[in-house]
C-alpha positions in Angstrom: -18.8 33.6 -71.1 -16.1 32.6 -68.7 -12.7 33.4 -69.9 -10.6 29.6 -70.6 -7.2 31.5 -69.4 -7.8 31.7 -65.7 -5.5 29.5 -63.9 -4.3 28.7 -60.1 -0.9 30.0 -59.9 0.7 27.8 -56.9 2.0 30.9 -55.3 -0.6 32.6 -54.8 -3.1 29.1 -53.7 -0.4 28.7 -50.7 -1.1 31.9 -49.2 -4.4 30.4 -48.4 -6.0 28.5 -45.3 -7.9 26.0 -46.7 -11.6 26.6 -45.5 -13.5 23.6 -43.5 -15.5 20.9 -45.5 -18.5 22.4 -44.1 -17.8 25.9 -45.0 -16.7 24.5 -48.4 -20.3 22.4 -48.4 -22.1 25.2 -47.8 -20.6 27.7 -50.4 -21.4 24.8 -52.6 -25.1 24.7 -51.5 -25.7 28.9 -51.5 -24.0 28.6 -55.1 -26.3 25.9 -56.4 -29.6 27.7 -55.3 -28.6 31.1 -56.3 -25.9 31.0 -58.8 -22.1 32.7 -57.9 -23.1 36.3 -56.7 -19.8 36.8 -56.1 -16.5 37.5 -59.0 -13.9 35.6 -59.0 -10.6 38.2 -58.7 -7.8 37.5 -61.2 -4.4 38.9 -61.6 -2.5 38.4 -65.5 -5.1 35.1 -65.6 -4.3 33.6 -61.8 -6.9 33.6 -59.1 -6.4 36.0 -56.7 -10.3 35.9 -54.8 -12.6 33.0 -55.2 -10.7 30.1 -55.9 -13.4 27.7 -54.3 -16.1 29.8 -56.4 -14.5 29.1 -59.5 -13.5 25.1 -58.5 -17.5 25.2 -57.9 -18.9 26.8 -60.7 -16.3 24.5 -63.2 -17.6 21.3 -61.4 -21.5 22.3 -62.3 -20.4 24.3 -65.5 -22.2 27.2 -63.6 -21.2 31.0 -65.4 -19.3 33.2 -63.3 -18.2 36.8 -63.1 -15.0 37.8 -63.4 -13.1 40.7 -61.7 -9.6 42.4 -62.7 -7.2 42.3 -59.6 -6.1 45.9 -59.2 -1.6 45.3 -58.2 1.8 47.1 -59.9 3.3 43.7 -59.4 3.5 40.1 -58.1 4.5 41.3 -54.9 2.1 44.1 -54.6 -0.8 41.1 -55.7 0.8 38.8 -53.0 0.9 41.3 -50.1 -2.7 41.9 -50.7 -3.8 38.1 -50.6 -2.0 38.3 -47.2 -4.4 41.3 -46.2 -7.2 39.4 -47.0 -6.7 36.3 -45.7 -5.2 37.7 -42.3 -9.1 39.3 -41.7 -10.2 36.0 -41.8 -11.6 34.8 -38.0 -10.3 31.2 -38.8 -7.1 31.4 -39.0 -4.9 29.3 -36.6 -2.0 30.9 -35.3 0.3 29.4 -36.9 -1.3 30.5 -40.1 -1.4 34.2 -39.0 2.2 34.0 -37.9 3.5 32.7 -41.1 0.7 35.6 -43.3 2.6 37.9 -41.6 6.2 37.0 -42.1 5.3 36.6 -45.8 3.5 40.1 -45.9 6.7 41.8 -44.4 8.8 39.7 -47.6 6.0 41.7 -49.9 5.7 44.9 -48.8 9.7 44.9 -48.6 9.6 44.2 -52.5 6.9 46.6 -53.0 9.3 49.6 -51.4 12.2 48.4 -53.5 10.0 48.4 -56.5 8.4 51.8 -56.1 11.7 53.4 -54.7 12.8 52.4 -58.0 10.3 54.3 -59.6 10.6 57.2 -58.1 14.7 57.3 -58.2 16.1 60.4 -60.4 19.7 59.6 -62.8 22.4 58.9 -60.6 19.9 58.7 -57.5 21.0 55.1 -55.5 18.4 52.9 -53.7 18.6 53.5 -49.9 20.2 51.3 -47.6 18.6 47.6 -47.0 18.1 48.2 -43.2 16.3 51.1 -44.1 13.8 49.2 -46.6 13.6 46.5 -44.2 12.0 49.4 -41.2 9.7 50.6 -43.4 8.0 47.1 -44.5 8.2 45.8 -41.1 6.8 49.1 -40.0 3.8 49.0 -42.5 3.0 44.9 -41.8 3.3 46.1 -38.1 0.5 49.0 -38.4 -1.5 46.9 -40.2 -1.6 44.0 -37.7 -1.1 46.2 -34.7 1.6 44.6 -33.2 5.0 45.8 -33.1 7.7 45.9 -36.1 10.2 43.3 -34.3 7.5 40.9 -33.8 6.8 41.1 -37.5 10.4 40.3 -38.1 10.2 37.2 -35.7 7.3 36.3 -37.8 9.2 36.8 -41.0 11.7 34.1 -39.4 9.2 31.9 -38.7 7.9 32.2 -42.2 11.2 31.9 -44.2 11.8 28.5 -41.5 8.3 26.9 -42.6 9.0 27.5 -46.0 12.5 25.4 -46.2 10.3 22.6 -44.2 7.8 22.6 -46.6 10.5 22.4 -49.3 11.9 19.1 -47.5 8.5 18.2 -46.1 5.1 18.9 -47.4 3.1 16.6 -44.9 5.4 18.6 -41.9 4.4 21.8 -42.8 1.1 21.0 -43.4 0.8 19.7 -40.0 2.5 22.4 -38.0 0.5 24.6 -40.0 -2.7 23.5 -39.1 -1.7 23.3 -35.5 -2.1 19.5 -35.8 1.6 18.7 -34.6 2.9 21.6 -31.8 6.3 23.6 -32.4 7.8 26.3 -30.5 9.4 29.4 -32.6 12.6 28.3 -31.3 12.1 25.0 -32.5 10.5 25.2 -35.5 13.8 27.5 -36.2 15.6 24.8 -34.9 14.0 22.1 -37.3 15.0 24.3 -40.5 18.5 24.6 -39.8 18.3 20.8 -40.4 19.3 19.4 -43.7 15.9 18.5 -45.6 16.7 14.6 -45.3 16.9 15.0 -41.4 14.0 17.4 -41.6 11.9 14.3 -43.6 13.6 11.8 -41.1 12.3 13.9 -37.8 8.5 13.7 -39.3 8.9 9.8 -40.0 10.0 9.6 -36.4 6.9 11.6 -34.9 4.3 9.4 -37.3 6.1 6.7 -35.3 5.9 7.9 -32.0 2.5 9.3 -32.2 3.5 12.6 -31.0 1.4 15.8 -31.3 5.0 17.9 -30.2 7.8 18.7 -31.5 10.5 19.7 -29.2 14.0 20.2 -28.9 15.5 16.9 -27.4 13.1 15.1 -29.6 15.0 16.3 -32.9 17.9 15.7 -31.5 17.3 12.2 -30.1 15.8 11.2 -33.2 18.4 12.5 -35.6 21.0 10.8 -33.0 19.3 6.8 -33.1 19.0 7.4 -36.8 22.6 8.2 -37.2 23.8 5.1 -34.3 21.5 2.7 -36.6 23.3 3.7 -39.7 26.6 2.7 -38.1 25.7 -0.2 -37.1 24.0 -1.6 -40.3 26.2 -4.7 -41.8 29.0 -2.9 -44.0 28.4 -3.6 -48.1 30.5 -6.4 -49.4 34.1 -5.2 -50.5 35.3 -6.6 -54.0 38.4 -8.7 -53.8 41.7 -7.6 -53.7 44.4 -8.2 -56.4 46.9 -9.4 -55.9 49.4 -7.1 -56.5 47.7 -4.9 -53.7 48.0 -7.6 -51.3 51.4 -6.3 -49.7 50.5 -2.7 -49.3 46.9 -3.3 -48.0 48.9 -5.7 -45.2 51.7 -2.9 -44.4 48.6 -0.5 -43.3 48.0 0.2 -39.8 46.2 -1.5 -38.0 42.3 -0.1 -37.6 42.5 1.7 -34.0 38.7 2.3 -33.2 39.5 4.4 -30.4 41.2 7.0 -32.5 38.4 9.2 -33.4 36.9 9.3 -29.4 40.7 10.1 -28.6 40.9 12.9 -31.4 37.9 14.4 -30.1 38.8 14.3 -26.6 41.7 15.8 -26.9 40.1 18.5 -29.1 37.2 19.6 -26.8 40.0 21.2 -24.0 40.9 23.9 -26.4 37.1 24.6 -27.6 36.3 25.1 -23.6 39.4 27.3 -23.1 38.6 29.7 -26.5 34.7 30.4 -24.8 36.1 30.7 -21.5 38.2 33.1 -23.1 35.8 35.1 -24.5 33.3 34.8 -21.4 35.8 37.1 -19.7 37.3 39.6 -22.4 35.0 40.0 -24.9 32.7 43.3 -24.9 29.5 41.9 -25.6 28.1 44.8 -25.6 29.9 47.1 -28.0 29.9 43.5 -30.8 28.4 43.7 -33.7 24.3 41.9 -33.4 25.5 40.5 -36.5 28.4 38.5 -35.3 26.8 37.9 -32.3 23.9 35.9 -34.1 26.2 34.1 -36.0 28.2 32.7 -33.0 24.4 31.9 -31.1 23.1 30.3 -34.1 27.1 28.2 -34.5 26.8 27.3 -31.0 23.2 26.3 -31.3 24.7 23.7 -33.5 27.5 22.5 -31.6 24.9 22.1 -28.5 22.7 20.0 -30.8 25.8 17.7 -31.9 27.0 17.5 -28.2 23.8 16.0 -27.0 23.6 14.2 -30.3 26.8 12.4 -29.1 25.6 12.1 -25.6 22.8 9.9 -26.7 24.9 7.9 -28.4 27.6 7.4 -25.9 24.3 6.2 -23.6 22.3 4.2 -25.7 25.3 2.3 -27.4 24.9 -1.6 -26.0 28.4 -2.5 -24.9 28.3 -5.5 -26.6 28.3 -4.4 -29.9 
């Protein structure tokens, strides 16, 4: 008799490529004729193998087998679903980039949790760097590629999963290779807010686009913001009259001021990178500060084209 506890646990599904409708057609057919062969693998109740076997057998009320999931954790269960599903031959890239990222986040829980295990009284867990080489070490043997691409991957991975967060139909698309994104950009595109994130895939259904790059996050993010400035301001409530003589003694609106303010600003900006152009020892600085000044001025690049656009597209009429 089937067990009634066995459940999807939604982890564990979106590790998972989904397979073709012909693939899924055919399991369907082989499992008809013959009955499941095959257990379904389960972990504390969740599905860990055969999750299409069991949606099958469910739909016909056909019995099925069921198999206990050897894993010392979550993690440890996790990791493993990555194994498997990175041997599978259909895989796009995208998916096998992102199975890998997440495999490095596993087996870097798995070494914490056995370290722990293993650590005698007053023994301390070893250094984070330290954890992070051996995971990326072990998800780089097992891939055969080498441990910094791994960590590239695990980037990648920790990106698509703050745009998945923002924007289901996004990831599933760059996923599935059915919209195009660099590493850099994809990057890029999660450093967004998830509103912009949401607003950049409304702009591509638009479009039509099958890319995503760069200049097109930035344009789009830039027309958005212009149209919001220009939409008719809300209806202010009336004044009373006893506020009448102070609203009349403010200054008057200067809309020049904040293009001033800026340019006058930017001088100083230049003058602080041309500074450290010449004097800094880029060499002997930290990677850490160094990443966080890229990834700052990353930003600043995207707002300065971001204002370019608008100082271009703005009609002078208006």
């Amino acid at each position: 008799m089937n067990p009634p506890t066995i459940k999807i646990d939604p982890e564990i599904a979106a590790l998972k490529q989904d397979v073709s409708v012909e693939k899924y057609k055919s399991l369907e057919r082989d499992i008809l004729l013959k009955g499941c062969l095959k257990a379904v693998e389960v972990w504390k109740g969740s599905i860990v193998d055969g999750q299409k076997r069991f949606e099958i057998c469910r739909k016909h009320g056909i019995s099925f087998t069921v198999k206990h999931a050897c894993g010392t954790s979550r993690s440890d269960i996790c990791r493993q679903v990555c194994k498997t599903q990175l041997a599978r031959t259909d895989l796009t890239s995208e998916w096998r980039k992102y199975l890998i990222g997440r495999q490095y986040l596993y087996e870097r829980n798995v070494v914490i949790e056995t370290v722990k295990l293993k650590l005698g009284e007053g023994e301390k867990i070893p250094p984070s760097e330290k954890i992070a080489t051996i995971a990326a070490e072990e998800a780089a043997s097992y891939n055969s590629i080498s441990a910094g691409t791994v960590r590239k991957y695990y980037l990648y991975a920790s990106a698509m999963d703050k745009i998945q967060s923002a924007s289901p139909g996004l990831f599933r698309k760059l996923i599935y290779s059915e919209i195009k994104a660099s590493h850099e950009n994809t990057i890029e595109l999660a450093h967004l807010s998830a509103d912009d994130i949401r607003h950049v895939h409304e702009s591509i259904q638009e479009d039509g686009k099958h890319h995503i790059v760069l200049s097109d996050i930035k344009h789009g993010l830039a027309w958005r913001r212009y149209k919001l400035q220009i939409q008719e301001p809300p209806v202010q409530k009336k004044t009373a009259k006893s506020n009448v003589a102070e609203i009349k003694k403010m200054p008057k609106y200067d809309p020049d001021a904040e293009f001033s303010t800026l340019a006058l600003t930017i001088p100083s900006w230049m003058n602080l990178i041309t500074k450290t152009q010449n004097n800094a020892d880029f060499r002997r600085a930290s990677k850490g500060t160094k990443l966080r000044l890229y990834h700052q001025l990353g930003a600043l690049n995207g707002m300065v084209d971001a204002m370019m656009v608008m100082l271009k597209e703005v009609p002078d009429d208006i």
